[in-house]
FIDO-552232 format. One record per residue: x negated, y, z negated of N, C-alpha, C, O, CB in turn. Coordinates in pm, whole numbers, padded with zeros to 5 digits, always signed. Atoms other than C-alpha are relative to their C-alpha. Glycine has a CB too. Layout:
XYZXYZXYZXYZXYZ ...
***
This chain:
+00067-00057+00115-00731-04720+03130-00074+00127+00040-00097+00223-00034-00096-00102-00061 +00072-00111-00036-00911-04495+03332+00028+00144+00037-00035+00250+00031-00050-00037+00080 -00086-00132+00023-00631-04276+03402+00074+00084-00109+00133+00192-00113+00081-00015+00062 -00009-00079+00143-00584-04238+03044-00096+00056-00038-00040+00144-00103+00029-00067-00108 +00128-00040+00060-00875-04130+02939-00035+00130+00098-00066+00243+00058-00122-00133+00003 +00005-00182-00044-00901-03862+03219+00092+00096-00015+00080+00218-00026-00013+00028+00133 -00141-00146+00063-00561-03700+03142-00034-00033-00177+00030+00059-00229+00261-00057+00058 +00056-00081+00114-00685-03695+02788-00095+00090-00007-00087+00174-00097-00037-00065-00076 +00126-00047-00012-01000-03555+02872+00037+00149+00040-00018+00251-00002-00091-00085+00105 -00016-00128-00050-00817-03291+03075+00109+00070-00094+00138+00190-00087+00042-00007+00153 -00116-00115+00115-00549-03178+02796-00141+00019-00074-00207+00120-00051+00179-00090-00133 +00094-00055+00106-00812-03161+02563-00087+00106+00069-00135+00188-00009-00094-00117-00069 +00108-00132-00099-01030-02911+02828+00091+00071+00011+00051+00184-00020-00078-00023+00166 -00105-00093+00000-00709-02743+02872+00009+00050-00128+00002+00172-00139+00124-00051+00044 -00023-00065+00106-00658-02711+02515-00110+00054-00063-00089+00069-00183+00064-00069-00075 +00105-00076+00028-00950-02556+02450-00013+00149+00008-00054+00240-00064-00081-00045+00067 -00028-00125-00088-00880-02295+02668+00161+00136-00012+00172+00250+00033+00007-00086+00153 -00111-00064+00049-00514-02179+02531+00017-00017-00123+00101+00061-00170+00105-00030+00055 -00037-00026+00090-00536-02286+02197-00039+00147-00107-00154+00189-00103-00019-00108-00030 +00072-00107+00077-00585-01991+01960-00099-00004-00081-00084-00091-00167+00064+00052-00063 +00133+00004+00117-00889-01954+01755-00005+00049-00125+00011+00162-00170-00109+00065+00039 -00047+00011+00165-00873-02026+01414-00068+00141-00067-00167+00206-00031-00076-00165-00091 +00025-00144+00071-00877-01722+01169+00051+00088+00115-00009+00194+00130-00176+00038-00047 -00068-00133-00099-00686-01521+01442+00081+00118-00075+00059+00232-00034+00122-00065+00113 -00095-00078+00120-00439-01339+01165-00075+00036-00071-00171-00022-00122+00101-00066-00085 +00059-00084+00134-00531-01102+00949-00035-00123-00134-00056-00243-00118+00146+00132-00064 -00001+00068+00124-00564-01241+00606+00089+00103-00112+00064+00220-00085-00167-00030-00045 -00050-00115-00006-00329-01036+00382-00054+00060-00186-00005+00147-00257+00184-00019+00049 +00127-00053+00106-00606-01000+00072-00048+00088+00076-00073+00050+00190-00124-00105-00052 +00067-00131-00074-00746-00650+00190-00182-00038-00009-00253-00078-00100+00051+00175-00108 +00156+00026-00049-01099-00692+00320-00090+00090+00050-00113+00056+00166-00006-00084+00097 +00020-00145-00041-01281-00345+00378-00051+00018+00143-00045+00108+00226-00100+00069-00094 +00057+00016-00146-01451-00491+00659+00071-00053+00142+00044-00042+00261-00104-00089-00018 -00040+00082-00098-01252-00680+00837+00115+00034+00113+00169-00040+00196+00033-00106-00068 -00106-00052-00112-01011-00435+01029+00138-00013-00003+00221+00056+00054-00022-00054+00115 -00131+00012+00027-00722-00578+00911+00068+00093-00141+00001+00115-00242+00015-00155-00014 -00030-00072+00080-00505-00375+00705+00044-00096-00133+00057-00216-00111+00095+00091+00062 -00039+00090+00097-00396-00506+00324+00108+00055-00068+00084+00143-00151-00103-00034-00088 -00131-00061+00031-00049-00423+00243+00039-00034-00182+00021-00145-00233+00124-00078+00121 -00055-00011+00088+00078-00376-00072+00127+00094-00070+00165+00207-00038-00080-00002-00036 -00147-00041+00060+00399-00330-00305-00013+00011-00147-00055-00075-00225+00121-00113+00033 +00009-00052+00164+00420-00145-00639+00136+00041-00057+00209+00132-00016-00100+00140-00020 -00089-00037+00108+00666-00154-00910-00016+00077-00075-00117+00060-00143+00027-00069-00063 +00109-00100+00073+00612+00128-01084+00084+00005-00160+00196+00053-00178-00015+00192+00097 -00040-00055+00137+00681+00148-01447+00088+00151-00022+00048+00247+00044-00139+00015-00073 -00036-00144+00020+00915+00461-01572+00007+00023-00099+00021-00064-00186+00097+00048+00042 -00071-00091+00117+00982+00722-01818+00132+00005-00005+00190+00028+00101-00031+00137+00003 -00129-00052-00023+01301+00766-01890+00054+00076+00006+00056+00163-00081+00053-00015-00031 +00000-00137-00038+01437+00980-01721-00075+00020+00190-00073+00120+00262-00105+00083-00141 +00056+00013-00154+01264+00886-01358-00010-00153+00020+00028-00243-00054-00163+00079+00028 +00007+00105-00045+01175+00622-01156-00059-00047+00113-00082+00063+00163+00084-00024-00002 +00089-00031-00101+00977+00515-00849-00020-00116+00054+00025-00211-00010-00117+00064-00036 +00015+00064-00032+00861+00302-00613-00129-00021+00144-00085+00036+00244+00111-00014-00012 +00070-00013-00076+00571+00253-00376-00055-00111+00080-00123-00194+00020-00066+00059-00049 +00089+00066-00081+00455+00059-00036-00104+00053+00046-00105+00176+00050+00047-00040+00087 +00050-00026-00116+00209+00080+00163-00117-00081+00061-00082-00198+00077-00028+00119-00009 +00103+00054-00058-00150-00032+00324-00144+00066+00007-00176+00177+00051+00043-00022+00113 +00109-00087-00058-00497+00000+00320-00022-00005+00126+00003-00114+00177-00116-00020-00049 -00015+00018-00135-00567+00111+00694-00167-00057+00009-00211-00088-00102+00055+00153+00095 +00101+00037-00027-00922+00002+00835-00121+00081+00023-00241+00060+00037+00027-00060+00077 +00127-00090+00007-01057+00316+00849-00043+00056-00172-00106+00157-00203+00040+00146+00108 +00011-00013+00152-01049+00274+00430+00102+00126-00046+00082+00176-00156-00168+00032-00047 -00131-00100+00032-00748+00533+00406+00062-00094-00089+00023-00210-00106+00110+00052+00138 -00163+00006+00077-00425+00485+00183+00116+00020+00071+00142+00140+00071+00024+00104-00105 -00120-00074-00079-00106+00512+00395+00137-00049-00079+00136-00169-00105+00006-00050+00180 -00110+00027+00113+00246+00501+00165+00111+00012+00180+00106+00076+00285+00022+00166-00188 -00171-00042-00069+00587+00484+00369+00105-00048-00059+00098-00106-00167+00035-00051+00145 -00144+00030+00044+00936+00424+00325+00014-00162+00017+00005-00227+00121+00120+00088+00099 -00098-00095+00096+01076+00303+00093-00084+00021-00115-00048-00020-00225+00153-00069-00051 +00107-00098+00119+00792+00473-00127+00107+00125-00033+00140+00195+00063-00185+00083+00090 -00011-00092+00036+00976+00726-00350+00044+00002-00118+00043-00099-00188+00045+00053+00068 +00020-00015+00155+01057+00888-00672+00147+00046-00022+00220+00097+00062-00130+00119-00057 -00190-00051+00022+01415+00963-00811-00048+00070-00177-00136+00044-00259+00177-00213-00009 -00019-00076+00137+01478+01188-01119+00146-00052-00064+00243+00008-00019+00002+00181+00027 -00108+00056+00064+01759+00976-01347+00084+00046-00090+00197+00010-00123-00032-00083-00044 -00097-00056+00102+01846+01190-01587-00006+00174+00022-00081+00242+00092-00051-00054-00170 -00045-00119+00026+02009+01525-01690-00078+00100-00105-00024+00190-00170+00125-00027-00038 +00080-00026+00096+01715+01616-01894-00095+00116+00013-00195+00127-00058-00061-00108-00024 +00081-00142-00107+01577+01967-01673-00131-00043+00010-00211+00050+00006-00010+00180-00072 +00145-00020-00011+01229+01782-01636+00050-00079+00148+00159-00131+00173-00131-00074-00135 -00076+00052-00115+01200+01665-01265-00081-00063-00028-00149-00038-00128+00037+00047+00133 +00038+00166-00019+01056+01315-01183-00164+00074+00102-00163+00185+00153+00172-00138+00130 +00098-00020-00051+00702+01334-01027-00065-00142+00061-00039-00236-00014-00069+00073-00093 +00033+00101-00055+00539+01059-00814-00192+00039-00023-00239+00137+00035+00083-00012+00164 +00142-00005-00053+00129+01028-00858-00035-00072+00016+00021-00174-00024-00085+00039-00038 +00057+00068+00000-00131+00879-00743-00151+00006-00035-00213+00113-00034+00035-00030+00082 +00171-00005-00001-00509+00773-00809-00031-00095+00124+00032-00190+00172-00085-00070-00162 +00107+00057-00118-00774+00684-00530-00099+00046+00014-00145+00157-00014+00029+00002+00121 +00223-00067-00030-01152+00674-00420-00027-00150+00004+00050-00246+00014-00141+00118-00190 +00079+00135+00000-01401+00399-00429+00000-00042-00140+00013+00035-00235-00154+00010+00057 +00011+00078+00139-01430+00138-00718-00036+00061-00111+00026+00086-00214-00086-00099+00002 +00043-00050+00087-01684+00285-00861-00004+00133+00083+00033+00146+00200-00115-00066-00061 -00029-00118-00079-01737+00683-00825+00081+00064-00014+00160+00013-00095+00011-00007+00098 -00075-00073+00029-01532+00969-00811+00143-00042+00074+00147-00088+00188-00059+00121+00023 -00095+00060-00028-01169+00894-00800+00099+00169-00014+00080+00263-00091+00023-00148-00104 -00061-00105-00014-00909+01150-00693+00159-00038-00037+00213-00143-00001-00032+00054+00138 -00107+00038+00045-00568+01199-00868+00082+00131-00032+00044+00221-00107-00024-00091-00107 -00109-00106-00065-00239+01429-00755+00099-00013-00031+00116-00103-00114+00024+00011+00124 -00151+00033+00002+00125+01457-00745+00009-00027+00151-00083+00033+00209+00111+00130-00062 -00052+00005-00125+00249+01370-00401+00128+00060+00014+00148+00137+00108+00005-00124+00043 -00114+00010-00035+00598+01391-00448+00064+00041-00164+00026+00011-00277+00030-00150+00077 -00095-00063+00112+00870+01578-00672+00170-00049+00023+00225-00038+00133-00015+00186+00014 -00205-00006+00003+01293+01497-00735+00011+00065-00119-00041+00049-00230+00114-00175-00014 -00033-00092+00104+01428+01744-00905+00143-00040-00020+00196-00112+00064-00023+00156+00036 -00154+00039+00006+01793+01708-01040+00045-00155-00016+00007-00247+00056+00064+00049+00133 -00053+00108+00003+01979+01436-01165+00093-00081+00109+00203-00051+00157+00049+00018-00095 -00026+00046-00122+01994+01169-00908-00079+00005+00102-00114-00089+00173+00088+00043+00034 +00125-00026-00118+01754+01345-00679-00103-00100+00029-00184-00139-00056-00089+00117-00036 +00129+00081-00022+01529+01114-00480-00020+00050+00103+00058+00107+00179-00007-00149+00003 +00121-00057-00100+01256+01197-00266-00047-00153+00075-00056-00262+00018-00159+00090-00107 +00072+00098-00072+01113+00972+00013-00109+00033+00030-00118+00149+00069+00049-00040+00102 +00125-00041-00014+00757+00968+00051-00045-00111+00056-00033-00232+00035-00069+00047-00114 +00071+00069-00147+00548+00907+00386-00127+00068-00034-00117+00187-00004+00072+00046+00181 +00172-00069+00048+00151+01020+00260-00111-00079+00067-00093-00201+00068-00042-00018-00187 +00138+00076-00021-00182+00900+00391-00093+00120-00105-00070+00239-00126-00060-00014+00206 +00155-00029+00063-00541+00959+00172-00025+00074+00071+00019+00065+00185-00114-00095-00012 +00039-00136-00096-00688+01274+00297-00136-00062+00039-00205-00128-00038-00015+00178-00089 +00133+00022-00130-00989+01221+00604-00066+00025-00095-00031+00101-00185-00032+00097+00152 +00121-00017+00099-01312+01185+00418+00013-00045-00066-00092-00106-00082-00043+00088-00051 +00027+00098+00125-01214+00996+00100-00022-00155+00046+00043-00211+00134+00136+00004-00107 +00067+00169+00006-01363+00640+00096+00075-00071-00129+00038-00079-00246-00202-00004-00035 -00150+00057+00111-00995+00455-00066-00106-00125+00031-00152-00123+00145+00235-00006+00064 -00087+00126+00084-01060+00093-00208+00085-00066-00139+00108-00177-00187-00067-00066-00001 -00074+00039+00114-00869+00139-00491+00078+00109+00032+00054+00212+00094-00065-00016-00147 -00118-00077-00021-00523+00260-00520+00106+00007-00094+00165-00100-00083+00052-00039+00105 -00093+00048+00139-00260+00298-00851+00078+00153+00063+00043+00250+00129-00094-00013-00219 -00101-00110-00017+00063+00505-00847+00059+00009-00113+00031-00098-00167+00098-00015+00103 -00059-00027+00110+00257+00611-01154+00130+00126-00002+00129+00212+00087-00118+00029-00084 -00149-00090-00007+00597+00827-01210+00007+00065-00151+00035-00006-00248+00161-00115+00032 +00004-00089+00101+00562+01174-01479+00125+00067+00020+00181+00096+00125-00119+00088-00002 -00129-00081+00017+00859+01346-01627-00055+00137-00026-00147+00134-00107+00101-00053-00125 +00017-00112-00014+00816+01717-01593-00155+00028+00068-00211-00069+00119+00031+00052-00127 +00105-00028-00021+00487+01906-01503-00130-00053-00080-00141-00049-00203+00017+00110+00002 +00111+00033+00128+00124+01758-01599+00019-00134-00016+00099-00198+00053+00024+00077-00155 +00030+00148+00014+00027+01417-01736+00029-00004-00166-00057-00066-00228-00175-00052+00057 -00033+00032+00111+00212+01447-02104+00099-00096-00041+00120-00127-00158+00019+00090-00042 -00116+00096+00059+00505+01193-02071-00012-00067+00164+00052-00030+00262+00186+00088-00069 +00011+00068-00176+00387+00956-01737+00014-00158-00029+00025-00167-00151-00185+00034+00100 -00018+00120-00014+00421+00588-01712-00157-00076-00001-00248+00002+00026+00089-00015+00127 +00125+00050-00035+00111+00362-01698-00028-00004+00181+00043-00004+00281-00004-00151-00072 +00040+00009-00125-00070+00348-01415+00027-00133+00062-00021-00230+00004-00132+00032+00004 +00022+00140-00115+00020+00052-01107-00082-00006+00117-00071+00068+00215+00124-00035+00067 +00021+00042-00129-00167-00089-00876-00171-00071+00003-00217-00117+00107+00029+00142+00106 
***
C-alpha cells in the first residue's frame, strides 16, 4: 500500500510540474487587455453591382489588421467601380471612416492586406462595399 501511495504522490508532483496552466489559450472573444488577438470574419452585404469580403484581427496593441482573403470585386458592367470601406476608433469617441480598397471593371477584384493607422485607439471595427465614388449607393455597415 505504501508503494502506492508514493508513486501516486510522485505523478501527482510530477504533474504539477508539466501540466499546463489552465486559461493558457487565448480566448477568441477579443479582450483589449489581455494580449491576445480577437479574430474576426465579415460578410459584407452588397450593392449590386459589387461585393466584398473581410478578415481579420484585433492585434494587442488595439490596431485593426485585415488580410487575405479580405477584398472587394466590382460585378457588374455598370462604369461605377466597387469600393471597400471601413469604420474604426474607440466605442465611444471619434470614429474614423475611408475607402481602403477600389475594383474597377467588371469582374475586377482587389485583395486587401491594411492595418489601422499608429495612434488610433481601434475597439470597434465595421466594413461595408459602395458602388461608385462617395457614400450614395453603399451597403449597410458589418461588423
Amino acid at each position: 500500500m505504501r508503494k502506492v501511495t508514493v508513486s501516486m504522490a510522485a505523478a501527482l508532483a510530477l504533474g504539477a510540474f508539466v501540466a499546463p496552466p489552465a486559461h493558457a489559450t487565448c480566448d477568441p472573444v477579443y479582450d483589449p487587455g489581455s494580449g491576445c488577438p480577437g479574430r474576426f470574419v465579415l460578410n459584407l452585404d452588397s450593392p449590386a453591382g459589387g461585393e466584398g469580403h473581410a478578415e481579420g484581427q484585433f492585434a494587442a496593441e488595439l490596431t485593426v489588421v485585415l488580410r487575405t482573403p479580405t477584398f472587394v470585386k466590382d460585378t457588374a458592367d455598370d462604369g461605377l467601380d466597387a469600393y471597400l470601406w471601413v469604420l474604426y476608433g474607440p466605442y465611444t469617441g471619434t470614429k474614423h471612416k475611408e475607402p481602403i480598397a477600389v475594383a474597377s471593371g467588371p469582374g475586377a477584384r482587389t485583395d486587401v492586406e491594411w492595418t489601422s493607422p499608429d495612434g488610433v485607439f481601434v475597439t470597434t471595427f465595421q466594413a461595408r462595399v459602395c458602388l461608385g465614388p462617395g457614400e450614395a449607393n453603399c451597403s449597410r455597415w458589418v461588423g
